[in-house]
C-alpha positions in Angstrom: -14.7 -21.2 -17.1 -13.2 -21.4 -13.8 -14.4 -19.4 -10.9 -11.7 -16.7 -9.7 -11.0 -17.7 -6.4 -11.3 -14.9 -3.7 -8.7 -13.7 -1.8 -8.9 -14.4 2.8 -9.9 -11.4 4.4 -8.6 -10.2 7.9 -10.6 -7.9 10.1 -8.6 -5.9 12.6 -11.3 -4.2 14.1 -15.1 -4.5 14.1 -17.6 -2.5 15.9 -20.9 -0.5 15.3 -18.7 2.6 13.8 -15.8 1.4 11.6 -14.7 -2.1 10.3 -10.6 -2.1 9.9 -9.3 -4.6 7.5 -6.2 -6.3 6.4 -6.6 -5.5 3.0 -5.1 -7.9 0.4 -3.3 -7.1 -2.9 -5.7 -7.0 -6.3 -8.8 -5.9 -4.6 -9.8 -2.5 -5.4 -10.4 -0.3 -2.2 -13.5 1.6 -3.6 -16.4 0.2 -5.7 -17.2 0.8 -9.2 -13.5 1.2 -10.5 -12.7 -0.7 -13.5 -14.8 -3.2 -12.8 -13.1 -5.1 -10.1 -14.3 -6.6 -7.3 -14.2 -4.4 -4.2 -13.5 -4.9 -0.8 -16.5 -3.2 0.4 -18.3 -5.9 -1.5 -16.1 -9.0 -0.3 -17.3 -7.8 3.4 -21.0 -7.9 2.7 -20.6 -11.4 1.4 -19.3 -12.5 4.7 -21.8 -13.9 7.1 -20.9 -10.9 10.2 -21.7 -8.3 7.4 -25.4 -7.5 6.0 -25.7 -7.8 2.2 -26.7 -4.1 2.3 -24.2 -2.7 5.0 -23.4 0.7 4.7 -19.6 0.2 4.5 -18.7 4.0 3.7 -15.4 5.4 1.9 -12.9 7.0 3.9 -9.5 6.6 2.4 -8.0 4.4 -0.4 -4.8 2.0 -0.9 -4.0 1.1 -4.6 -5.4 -1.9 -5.8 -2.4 -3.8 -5.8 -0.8 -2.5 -2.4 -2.0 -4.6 0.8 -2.3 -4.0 4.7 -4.3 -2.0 7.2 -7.4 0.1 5.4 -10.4 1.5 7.9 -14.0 2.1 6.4 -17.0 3.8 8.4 -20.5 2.2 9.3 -22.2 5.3 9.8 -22.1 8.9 8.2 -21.0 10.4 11.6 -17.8 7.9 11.5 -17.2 8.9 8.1 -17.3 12.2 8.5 -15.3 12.1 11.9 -12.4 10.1 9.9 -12.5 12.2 7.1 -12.4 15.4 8.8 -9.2 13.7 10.9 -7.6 12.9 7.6 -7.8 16.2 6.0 -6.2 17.7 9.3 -3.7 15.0 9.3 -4.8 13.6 12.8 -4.5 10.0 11.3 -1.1 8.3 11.7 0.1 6.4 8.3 3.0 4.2 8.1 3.9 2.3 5.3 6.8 0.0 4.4 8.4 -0.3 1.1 10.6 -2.2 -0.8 12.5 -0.5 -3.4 15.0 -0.6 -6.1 18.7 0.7 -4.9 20.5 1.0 -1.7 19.3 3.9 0.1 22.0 5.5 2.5 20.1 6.8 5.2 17.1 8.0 6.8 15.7 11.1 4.9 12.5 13.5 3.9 11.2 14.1 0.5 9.5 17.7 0.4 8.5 17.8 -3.4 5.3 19.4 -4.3 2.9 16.9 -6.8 0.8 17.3 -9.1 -1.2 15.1 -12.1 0.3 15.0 -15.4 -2.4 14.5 -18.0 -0.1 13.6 -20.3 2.2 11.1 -18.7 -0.8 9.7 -17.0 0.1 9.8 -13.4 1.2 12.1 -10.8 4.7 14.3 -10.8 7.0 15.7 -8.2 8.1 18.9 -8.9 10.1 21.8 -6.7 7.2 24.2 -6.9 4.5 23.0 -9.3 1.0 21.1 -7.4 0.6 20.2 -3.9 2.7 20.6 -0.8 3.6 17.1 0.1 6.0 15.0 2.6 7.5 11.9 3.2 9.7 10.7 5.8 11.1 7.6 5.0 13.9 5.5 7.8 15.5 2.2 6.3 14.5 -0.7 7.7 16.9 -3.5 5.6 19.1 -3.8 3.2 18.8 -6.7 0.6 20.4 -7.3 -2.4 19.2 -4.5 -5.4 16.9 -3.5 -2.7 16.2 -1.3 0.2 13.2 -1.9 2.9 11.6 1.7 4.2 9.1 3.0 6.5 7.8 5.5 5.4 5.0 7.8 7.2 3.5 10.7 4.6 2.6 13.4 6.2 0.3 14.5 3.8 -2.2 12.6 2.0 -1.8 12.7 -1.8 -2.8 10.5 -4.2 0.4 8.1 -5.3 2.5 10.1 -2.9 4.9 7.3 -1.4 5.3 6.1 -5.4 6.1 9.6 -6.8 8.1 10.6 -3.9 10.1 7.6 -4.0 10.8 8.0 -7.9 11.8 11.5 -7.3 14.4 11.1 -5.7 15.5 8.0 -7.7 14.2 5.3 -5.5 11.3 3.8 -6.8 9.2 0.7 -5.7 10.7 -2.4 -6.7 7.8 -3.2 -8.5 5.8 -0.1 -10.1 6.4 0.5 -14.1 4.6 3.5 -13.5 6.9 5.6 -11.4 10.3 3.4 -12.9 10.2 0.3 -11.1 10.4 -3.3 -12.9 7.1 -5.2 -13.3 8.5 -7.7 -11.3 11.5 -9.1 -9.0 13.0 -11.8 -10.7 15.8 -13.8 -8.5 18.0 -14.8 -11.8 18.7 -11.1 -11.8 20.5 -11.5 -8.6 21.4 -14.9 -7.8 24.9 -15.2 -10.0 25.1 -19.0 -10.2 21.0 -18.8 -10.9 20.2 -22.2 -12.6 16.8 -21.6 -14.8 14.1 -24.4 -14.7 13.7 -26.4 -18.1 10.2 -27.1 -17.6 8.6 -23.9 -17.0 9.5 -20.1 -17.4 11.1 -18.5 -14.3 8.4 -17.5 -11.3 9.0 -13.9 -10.5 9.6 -13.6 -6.2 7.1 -10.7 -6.5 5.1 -9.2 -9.2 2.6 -6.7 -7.8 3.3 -3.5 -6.3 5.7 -3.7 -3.3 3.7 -1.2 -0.8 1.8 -2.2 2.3 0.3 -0.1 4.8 2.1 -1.3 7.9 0.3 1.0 10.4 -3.1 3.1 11.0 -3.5 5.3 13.8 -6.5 7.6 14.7 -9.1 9.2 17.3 -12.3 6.5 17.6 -15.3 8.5 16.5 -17.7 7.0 19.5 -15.0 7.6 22.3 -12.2 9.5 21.3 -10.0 7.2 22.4 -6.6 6.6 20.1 -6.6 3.2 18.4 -3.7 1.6 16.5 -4.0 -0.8 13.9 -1.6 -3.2 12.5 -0.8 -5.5 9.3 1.9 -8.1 8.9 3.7 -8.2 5.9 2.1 -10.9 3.3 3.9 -13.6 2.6 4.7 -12.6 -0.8 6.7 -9.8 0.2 7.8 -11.9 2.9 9.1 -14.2 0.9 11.1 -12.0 -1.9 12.9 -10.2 1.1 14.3 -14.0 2.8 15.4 -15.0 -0.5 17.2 -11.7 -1.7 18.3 -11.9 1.8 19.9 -15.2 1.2 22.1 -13.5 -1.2 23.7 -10.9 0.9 
């Protein structure tokens, strides 16, 4: 059986309190979920990271969303970060391709809360959590609108839910009513299909990425900024739907 080949890591930022990584789409941010491998553990295989190092838990992107995710080296970083993320001290912008043309810039102020029975989380008027989103568009493609989006509070699937709320979801997210993946035949009017293999779909994982991290250093107190490109995946699906226009 073939070895699963592991995804490149970037590290933004290293030092002797927090490690800030580039983190790339089917890892799993935390360890022990599912069975996956984690990025914590992809870290401690490199040869700048200890097989034992203490990389410690301080916020969490969905497995299949990529870009800028900070972990602590110590308990006194991890408690520092936490403590900013709780009182939403910690800059968060993400950018997000999804389904429709969205008009303008806007807000989504819908409470959220877990559905046990739908499996996921739900916006509702009243019901759950407090919870906002400003989004601003970024580009218009065909099907498709690009946003940035900065949530200003820190619930779990909050960009997702929001999004579908409102009746914009992710391009790519089943869950919250998006397709399971962007296929360019659905666009491209004179699309020729291939007679030797199925079509490729542009993109096929979840169209989120963490654009932007921002927070107080715990050893200085000094504000540091962190940045992701987009990956070429998503990259690549907005050129081509681009092409279109």
């Amino acid at each position: 059986m073939a070895r699963r080949r592991q995804p490149e890591l970037r590290v933004l930022g290293l030092d002797s309190e927090v490690v800030v990584v580039d983190k790339p789409a089917g890892v799993v941010s935390v360890p022990g979920r599912g069975g996956e491998v984690s990025l914590p553990e992809l870290l401690r295989a490199r040869p700048d990271f200890a097989p034992d190092e203490p990389l410690r838990v301080v916020h969490r992107l969905d497995m299949d969303a990529t870009g800028v995710i900070v972990y602590a080296r110590t308990l006194a970083a991890q408690r520092a970060l936490v403590r900013q993320f709780a009182e939403r001290r910690v800059e968060k912008v993400y950018l997000a391709l999804v389904r429709g043309y969205v008009e303008s810039d806007g807000e989504v102020s819908l409470c959220l809360y877990y559905d046990k029975r739908a499996g996921h989380m739900r916006a509702s008027p009243c019901r759950g959590k407090p919870s906002c989103t400003r989004y601003s568009v970024r580009q218009r493609v065909p099907g498709h609108t690009l946003l940035e989006c900065q949530p200003l509070t820190g619930r779990t699937h909050q960009i997702r839910a929001h999004l579908a709320a409102i009746g914009f979801p992710l391009a790519v997210d089943h869950v919250y009513g998006g397709a399971r993946a962007v296929l360019l035949s659905e666009y491209k009017p004179d699309y020729r299909p291939s007679t030797r293999h199925a079509e490729r779909p542009l993109i096929q994982r979840l169209t989120l990425h963490a654009a932007r991290l921002s927070f107080t250093h715990p050893a200085d107190g000094e504000r540091v900024t962190f940045e992701a490109a987009l990956p070429k995946d998503l990259r690549v699906t907005l050129n081509q739907l681009a092409r279109l226009a």
